[in-house]
Rosetta silent file (secondary structure, phi, psi, omega in degrees, C-alpha in Angstrom):
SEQUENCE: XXXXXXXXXXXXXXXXXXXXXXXXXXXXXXXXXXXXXXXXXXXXXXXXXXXXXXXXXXXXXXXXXXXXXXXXXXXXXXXXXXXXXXXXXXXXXXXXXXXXXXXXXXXXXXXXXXXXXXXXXXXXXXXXXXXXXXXXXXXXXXXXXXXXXXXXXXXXXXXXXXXXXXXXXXXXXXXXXXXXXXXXXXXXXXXXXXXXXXXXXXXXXXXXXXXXXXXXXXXXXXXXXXXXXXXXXXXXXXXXXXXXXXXXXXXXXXXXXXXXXXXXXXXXXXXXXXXXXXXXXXX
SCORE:     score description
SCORE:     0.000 S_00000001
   1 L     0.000  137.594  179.085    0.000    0.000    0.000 S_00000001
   2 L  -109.756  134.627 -153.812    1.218    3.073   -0.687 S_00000001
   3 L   -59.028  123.049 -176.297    1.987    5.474    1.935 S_00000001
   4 L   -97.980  155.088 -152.949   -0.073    8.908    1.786 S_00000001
   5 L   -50.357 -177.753  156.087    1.495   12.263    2.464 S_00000001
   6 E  -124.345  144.993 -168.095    0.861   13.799    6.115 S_00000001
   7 E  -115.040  147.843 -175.355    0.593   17.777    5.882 S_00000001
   8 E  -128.672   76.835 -161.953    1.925   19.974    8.446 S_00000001
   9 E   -83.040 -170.956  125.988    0.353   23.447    8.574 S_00000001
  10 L   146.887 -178.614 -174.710    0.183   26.656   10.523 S_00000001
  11 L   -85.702  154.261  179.124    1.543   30.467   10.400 S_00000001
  12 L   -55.505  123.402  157.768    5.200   31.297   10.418 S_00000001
  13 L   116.813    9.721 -160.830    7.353   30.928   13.576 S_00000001
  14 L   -98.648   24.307  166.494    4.395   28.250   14.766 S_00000001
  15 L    59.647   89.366  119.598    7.262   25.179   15.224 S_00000001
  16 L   -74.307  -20.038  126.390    6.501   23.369   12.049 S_00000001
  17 H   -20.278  -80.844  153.614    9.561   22.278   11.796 S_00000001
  18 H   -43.102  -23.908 -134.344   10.000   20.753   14.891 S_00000001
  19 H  -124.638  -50.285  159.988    6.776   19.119   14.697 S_00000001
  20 H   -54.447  -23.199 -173.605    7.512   17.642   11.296 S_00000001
  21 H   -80.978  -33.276  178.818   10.581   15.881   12.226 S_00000001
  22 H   -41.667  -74.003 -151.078    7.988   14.594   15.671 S_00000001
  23 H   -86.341   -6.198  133.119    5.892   13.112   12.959 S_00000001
  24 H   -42.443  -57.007 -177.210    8.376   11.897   10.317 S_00000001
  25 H   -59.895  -92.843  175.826   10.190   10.000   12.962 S_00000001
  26 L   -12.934  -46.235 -171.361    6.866    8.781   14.159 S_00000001
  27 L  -109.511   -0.120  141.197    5.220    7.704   10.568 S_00000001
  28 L    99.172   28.885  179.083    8.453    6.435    9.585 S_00000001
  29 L  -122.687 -158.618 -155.990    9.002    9.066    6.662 S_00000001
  30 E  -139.927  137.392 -168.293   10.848   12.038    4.961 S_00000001
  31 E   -84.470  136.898 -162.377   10.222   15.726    4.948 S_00000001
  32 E  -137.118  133.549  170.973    9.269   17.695    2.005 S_00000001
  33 E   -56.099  148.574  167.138    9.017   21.432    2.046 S_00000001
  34 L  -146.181   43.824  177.874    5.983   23.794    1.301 S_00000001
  35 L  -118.755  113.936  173.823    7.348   27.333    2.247 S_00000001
  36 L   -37.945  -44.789 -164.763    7.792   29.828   -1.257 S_00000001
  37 H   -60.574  -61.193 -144.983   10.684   31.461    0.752 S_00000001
  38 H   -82.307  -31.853 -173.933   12.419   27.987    1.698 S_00000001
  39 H   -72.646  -11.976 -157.531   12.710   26.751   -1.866 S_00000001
  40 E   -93.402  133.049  177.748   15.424   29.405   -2.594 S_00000001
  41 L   -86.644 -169.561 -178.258   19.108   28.774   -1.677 S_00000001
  42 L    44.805   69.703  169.564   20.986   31.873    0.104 S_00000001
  43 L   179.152   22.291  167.307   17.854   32.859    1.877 S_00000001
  44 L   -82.533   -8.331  163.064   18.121   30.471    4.232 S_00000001
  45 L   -88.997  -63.424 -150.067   18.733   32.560    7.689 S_00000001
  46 L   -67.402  -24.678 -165.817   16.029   35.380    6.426 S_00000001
  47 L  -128.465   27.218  179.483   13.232   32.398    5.842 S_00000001
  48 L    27.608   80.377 -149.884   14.289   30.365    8.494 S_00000001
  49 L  -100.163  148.863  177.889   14.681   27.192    6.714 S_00000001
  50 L   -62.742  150.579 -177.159   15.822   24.079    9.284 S_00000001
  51 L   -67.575  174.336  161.896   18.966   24.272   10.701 S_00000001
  52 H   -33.917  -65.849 -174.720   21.983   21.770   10.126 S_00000001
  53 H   -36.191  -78.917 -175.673   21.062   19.797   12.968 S_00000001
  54 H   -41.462  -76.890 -168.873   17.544   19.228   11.847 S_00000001
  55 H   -46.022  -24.211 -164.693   18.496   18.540    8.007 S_00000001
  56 H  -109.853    5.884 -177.791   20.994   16.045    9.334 S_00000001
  57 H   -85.199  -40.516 -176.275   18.452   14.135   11.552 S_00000001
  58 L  -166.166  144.534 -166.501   16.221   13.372    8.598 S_00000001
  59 L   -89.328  132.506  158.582   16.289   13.791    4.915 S_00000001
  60 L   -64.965  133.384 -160.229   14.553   17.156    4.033 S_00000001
  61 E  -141.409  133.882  162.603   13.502   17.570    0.223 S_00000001
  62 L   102.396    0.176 -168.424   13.087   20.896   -1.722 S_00000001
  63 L   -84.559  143.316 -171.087   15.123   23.208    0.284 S_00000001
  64 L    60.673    3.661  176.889   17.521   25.464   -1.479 S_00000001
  65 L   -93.536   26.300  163.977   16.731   24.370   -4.769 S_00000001
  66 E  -142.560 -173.103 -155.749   16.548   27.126   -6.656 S_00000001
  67 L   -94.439  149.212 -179.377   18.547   30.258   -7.561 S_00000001
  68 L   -75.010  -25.334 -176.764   17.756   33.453   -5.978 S_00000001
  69 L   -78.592    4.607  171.799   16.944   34.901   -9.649 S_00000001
  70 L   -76.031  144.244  179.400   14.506   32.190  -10.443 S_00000001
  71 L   -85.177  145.534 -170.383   10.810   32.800  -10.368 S_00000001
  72 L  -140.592  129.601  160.147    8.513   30.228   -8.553 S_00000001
  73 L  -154.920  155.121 -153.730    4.792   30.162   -8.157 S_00000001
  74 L   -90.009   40.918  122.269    2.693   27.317   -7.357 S_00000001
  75 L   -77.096  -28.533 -179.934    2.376   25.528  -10.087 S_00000001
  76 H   -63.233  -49.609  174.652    5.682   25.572  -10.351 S_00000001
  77 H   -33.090  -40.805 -169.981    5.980   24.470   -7.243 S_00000001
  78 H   -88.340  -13.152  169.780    3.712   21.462   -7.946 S_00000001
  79 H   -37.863  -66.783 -170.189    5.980   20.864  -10.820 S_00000001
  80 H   -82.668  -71.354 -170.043    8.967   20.319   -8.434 S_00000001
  81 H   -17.513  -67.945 -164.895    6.983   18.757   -5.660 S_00000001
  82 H   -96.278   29.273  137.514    4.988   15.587   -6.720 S_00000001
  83 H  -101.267  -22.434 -178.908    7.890   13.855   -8.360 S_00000001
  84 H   -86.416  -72.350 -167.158    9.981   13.782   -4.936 S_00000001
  85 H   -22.847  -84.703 -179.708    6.541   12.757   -3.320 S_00000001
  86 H   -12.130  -75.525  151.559    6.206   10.323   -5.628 S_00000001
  87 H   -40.783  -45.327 -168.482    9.870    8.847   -5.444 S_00000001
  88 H   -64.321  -58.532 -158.328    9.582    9.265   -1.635 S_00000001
  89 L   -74.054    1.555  152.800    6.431    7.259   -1.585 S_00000001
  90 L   -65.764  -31.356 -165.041    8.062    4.235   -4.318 S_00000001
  91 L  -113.192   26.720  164.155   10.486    3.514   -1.486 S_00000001
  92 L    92.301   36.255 -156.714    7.790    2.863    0.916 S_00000001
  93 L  -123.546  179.894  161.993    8.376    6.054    2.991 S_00000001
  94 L  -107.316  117.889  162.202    5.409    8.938    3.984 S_00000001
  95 E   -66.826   88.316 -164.168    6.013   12.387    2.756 S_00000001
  96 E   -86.213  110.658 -143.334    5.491   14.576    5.367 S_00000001
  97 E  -108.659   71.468  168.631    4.721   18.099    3.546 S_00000001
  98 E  -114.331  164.406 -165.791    4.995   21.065    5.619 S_00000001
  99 L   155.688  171.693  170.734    5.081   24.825    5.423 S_00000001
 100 L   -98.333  -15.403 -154.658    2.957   27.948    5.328 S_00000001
 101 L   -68.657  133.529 -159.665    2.643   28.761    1.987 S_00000001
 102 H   -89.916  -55.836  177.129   -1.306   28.324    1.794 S_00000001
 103 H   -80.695  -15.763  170.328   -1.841   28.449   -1.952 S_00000001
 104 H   -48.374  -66.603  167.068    1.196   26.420   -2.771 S_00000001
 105 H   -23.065  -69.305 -164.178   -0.764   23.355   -0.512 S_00000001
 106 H   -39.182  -33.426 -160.230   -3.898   24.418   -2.327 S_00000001
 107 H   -79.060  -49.726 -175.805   -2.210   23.535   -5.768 S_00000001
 108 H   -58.568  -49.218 -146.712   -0.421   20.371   -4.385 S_00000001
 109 H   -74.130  -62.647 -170.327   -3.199   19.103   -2.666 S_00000001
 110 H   -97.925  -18.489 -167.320   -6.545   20.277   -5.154 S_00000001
 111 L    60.661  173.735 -156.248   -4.726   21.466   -8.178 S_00000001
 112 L   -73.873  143.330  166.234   -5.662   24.571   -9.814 S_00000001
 113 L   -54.072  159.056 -177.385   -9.301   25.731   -9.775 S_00000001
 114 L  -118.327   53.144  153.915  -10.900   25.298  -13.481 S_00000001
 115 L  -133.656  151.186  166.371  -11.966   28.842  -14.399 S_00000001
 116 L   -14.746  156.528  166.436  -10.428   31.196  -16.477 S_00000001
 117 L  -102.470  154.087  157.414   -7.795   33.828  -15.178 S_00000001
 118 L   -50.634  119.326 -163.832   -8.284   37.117  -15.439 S_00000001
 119 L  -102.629  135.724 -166.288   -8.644   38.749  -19.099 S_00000001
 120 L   -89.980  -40.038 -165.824   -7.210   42.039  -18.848 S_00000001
 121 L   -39.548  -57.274 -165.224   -8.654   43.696  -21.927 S_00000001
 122 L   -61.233  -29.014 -168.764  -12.144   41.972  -20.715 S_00000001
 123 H   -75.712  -31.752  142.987  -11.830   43.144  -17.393 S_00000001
 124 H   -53.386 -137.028 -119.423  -11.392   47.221  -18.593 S_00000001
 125 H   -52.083  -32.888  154.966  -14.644   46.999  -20.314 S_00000001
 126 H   -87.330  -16.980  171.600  -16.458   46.001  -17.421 S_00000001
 127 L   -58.845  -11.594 -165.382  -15.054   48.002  -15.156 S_00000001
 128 L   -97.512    1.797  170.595  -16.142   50.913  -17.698 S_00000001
 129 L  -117.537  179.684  178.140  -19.920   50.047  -17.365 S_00000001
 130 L   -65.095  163.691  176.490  -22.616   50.495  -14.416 S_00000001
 131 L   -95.966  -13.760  130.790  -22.694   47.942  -12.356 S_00000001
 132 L     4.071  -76.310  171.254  -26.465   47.775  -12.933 S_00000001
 133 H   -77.094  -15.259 -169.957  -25.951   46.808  -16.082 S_00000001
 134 H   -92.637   24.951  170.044  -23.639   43.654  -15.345 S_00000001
 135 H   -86.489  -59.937  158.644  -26.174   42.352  -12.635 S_00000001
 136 H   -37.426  -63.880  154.855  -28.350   42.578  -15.105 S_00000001
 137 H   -41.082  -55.512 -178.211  -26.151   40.302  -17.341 S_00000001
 138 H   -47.028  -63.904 -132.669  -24.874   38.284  -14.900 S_00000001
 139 H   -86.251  -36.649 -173.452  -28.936   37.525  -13.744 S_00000001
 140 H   -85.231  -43.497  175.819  -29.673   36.642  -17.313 S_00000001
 141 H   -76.347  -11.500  150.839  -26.513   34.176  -18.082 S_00000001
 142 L  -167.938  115.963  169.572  -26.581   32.666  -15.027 S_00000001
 143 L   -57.454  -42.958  168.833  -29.321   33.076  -12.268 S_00000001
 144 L   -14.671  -77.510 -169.583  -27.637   30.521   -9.866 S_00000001
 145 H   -65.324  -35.371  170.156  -24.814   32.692   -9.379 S_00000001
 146 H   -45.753  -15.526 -166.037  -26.427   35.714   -9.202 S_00000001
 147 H  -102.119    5.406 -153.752  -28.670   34.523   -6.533 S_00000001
 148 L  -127.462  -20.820  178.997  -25.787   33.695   -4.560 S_00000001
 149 L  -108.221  142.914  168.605  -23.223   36.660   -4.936 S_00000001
 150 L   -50.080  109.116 -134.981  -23.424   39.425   -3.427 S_00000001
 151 L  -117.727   38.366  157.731  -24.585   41.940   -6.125 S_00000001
 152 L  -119.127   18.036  176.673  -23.241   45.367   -4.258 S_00000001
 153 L  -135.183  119.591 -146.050  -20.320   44.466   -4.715 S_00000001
 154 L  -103.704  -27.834  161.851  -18.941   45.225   -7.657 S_00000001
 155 L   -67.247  -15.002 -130.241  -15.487   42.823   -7.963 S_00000001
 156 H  -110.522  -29.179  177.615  -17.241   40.020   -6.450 S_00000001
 157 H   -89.368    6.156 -167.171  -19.998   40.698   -9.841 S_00000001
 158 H   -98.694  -41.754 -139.430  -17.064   41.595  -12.423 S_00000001
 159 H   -94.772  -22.845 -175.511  -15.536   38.221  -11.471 S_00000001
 160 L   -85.801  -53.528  166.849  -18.443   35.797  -11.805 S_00000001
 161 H   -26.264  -38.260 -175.015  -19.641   37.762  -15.127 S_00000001
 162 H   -94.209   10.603  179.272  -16.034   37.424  -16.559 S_00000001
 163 H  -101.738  -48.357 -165.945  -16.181   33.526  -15.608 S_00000001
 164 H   -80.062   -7.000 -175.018  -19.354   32.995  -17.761 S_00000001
 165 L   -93.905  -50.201 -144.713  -17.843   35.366  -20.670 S_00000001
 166 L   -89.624  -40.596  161.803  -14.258   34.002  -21.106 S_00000001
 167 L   -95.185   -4.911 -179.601  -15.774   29.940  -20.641 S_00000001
 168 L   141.251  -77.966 -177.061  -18.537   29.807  -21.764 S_00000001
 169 L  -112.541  174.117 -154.735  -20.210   28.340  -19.409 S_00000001
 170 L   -81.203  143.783 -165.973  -22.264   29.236  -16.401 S_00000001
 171 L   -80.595    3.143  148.824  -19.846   30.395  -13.480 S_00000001
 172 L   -90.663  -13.768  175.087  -22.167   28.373  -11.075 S_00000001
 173 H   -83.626  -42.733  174.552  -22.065   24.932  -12.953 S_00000001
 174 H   -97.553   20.000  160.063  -18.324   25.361  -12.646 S_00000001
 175 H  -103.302  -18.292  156.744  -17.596   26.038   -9.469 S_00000001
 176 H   -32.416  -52.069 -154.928  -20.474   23.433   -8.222 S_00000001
 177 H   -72.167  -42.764 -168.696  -18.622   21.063  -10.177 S_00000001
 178 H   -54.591  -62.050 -169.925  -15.308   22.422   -8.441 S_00000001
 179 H   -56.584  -42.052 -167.191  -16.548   22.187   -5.030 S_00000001
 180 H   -92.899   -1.880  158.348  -17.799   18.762   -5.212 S_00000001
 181 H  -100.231  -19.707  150.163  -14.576   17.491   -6.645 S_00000001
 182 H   -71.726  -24.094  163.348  -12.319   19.018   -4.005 S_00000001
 183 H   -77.987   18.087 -157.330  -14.713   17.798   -1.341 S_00000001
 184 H  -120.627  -56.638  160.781  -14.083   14.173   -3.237 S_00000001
 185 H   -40.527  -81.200 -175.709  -10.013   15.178   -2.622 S_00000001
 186 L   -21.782  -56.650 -161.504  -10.700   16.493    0.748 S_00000001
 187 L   -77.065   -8.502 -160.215  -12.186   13.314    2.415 S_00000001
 188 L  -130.102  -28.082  157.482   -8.948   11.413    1.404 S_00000001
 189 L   -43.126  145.007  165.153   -6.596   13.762    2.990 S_00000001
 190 L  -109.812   92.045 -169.966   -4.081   13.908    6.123 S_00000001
 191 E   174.432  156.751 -160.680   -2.498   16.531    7.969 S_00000001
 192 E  -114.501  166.202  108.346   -2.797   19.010   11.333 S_00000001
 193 E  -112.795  137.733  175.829   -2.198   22.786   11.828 S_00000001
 194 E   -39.027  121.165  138.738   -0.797   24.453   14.313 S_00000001
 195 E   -71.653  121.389  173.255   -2.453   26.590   16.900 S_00000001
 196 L  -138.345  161.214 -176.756   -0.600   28.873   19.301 S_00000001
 197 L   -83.161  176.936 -164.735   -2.312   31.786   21.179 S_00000001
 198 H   -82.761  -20.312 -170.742   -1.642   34.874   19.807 S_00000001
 199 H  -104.231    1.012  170.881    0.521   36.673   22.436 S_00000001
 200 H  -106.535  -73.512 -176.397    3.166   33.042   22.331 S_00000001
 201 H   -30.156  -65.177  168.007    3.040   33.410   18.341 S_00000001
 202 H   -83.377   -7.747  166.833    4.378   36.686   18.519 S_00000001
 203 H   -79.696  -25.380  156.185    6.573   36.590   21.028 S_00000001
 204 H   -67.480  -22.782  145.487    8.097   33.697   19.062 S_00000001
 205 H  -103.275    3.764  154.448    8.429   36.132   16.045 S_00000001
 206 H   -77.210  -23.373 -177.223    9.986   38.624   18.096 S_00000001
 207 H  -102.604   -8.541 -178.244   12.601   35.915   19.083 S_00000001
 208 H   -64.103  -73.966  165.012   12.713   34.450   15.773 S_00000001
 209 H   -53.105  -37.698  175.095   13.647   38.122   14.187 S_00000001
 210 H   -59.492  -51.041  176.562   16.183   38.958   16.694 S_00000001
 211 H   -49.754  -47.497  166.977   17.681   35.499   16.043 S_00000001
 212 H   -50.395  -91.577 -147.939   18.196   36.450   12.160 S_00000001
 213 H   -48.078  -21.196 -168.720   19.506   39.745   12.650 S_00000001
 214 H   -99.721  -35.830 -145.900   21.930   38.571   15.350 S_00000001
 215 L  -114.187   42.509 -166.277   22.711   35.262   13.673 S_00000001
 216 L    29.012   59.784  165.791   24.058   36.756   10.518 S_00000001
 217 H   -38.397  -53.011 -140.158   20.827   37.854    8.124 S_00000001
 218 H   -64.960  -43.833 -172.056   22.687   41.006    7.595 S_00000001
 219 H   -78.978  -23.005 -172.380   25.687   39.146    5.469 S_00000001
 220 H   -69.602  -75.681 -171.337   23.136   36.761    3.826 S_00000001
 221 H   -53.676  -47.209 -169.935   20.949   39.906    2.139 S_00000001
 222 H   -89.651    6.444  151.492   24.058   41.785    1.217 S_00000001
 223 H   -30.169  -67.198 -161.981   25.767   38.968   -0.449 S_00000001
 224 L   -57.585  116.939 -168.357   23.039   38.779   -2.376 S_00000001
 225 L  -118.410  -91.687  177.500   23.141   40.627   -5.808 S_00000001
 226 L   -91.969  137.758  164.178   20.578   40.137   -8.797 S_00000001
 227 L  -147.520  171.755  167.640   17.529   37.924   -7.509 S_00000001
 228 L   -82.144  166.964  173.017   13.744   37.986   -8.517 S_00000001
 229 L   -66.147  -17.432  170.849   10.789   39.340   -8.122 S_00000001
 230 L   -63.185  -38.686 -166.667    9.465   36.776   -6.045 S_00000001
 231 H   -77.974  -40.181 -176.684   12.833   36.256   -3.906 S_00000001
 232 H   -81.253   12.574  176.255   12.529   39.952   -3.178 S_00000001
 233 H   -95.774   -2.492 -178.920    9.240   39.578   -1.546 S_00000001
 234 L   -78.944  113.628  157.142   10.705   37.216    1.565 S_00000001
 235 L   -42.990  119.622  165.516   10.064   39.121    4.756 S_00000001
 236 L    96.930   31.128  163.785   12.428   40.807    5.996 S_00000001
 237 L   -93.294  -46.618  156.924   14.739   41.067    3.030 S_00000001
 238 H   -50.945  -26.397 -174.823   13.797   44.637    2.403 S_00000001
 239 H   -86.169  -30.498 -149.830   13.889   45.766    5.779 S_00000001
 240 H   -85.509  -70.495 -162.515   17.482   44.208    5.919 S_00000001
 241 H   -34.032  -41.977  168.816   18.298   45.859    2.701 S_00000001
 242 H   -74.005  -51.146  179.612   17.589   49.251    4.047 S_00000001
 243 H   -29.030  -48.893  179.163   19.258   48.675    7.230 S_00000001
 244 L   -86.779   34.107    8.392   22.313   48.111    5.679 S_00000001
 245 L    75.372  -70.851 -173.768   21.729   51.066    3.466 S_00000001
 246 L    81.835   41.386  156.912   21.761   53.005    6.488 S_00000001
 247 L  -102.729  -26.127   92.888   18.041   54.438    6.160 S_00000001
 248 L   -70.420  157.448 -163.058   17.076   52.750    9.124 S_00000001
 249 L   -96.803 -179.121 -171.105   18.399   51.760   12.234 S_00000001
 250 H   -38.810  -41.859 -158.709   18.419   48.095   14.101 S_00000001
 251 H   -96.342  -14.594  178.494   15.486   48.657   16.291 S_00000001
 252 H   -84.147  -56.253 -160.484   13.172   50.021   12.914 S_00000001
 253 H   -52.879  -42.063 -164.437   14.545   47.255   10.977 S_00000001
 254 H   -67.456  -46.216 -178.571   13.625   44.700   13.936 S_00000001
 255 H   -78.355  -13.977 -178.096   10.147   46.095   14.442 S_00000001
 256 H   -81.835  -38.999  170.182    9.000   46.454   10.624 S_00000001
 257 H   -70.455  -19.220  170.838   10.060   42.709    9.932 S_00000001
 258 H   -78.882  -26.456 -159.188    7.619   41.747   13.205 S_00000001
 259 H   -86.266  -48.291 -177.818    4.832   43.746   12.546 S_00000001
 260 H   -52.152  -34.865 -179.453    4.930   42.122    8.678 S_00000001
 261 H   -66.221  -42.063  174.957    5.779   38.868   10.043 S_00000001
 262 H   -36.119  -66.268 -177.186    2.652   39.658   12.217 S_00000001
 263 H   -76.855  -22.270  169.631    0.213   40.597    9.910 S_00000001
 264 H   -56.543  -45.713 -158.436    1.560   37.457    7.388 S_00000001
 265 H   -83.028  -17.446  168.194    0.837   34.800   10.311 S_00000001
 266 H   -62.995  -76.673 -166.054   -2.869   36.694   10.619 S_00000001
 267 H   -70.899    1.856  167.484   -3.695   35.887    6.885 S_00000001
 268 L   -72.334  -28.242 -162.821   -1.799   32.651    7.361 S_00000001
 269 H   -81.458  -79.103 -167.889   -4.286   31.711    9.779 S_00000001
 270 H   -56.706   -8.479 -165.599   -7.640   32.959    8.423 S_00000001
 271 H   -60.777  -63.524 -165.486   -6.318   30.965    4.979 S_00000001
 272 H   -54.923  -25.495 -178.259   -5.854   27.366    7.304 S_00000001
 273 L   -83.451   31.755  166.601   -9.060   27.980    8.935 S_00000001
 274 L  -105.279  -26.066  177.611  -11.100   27.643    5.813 S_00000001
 275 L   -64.227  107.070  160.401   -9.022   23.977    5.225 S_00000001
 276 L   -61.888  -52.210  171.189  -11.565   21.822    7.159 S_00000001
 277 L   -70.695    5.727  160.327   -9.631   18.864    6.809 S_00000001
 278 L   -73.699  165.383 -178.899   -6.790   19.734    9.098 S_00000001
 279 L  -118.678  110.208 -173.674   -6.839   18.826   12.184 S_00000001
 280 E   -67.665  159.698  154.139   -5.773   21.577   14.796 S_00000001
 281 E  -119.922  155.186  156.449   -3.209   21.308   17.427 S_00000001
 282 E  -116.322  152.118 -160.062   -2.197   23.156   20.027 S_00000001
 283 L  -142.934    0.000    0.000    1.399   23.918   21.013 S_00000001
């Protein structure tokens, strides 16, 4: 039988780490990353990636493997991902898949939703009419949705209108369809997230940020020459970048990477609490 992953969730600094190696050891498998940040080499103090120790305890998969100038987004991700799963799981082992990255999971886990992306061209022409009339549209090409979105709200009506123009079809048959095949996914899934109360969570990204900046962040970012746009988006790269700059000082740089780190582990949060099938812990 072949062994199915175990997922490891929660917001950053929330010992998912630790707590993967608990349950690797435990289910008798090997760890596979799911943090955007973590895939990157030389960004490995700033995105707090496992230490030495930990990487030498048990083998860790995806870390460092890409360049800081490469771009990653999660398909890509799922690209690199479900061949080491795969492999892992051929030699009888359980992939234990942790990280925060929310939609990266989403991709691994559900694959990509099946409507249309955003058209930009399409998207300028409704924004240029009343919203009146595209209620109106919307109500005639598909009542369903209309009955169901909020229709004072004028992105929430752009976006189901521009689902039924660009496929086709009615933006309530496919997302129906959507729902009931991720709840088909869902039911076959494994995997916890972390809980911590809110005033231990940040005091663990206040010691977590000190712990960079003291434990040499500062030489990592200015090493660091051409990278991407994605790679420049890792908290607390920017903040470093000015510090050493010399536009702000230790104590700005320390508090701007907490409060971001803050507000990241807030939408990290409200993401996992929409996954039903985790199971929380508390830690």
């Amino acid at each position: 039988m072949i062994p199915e992953p175990f997922y490891i969730c929660g917001p950053t600094a929330s010992g998912k780490s630790s707590l993967a190696l608990e349950m690797a050891e435990k289910l008798g498998g090997e760890i596979v990353n799911a943090d955007a940040f973590q895939l990157y080499r030389g960004l490995e103090i700033v995105s707090a990636a496992p230490s030495f120790t930990e990487l030498e305890q048990l083998p860790h998969h995806l870390y460092g493997v890409l360049e800081p100038t490469d771009s990653a987004d999660a398909q890509r991700y799922v690209d690199l991902a479900k061949p080491v799963i795969a492999e892992i799981q051929s030699r009888g082992k359980t992939p234990v898949v942790t990280g925060g990255s929310g939609l990266y999971l989403k991709f691994l886990t559900h694959g990509a939703a099946p409507l249309p992306t955003a058209d930009a061209a399409l998207r300028a022409a409704l924004d240029a009419r009343p919203l009146e009339d595209l209620v109106a549209e919307l109500t005639q090409l598909d009542p369903v949705e209309a009955s169901r979105t909020a229709l004072q709200n004028r992105r929430f009506v752009s976006r189901a209108l521009e689902i039924c123009l660009l496929s086709g079809q009615k933006a309530s048959a496919l997302r129906d369809q959507w729902e009931s095949k991720t709840a088909e996914i869902t039911s076959q899934l494994r995997g916890v997230v972390i809980q911590r109360s809110r005033p231990d969570l940040h005091a663990r990204i206040a010691q977590r940020t000190r712990a960079m900046l003291d434990g040499g962040a500062l030489d990592e970012v200015g090493y660091l020459t051409e990278i991407s746009n994605n790679f420049e988006k890792a908290i607390g790269f920017r903040e470093i970048r000015e510090l050493i700059a010399g536009r702000i000082d230790r104590a700005t740089c320390e508090e701007l990477i907490n409060a971001a780190t803050r507000q990241y582990a807030k939408r990290q949060e409200t993401w996992f609490r929409r996954e039903k099938w985790l199971t929380e812990v508390r830690r």
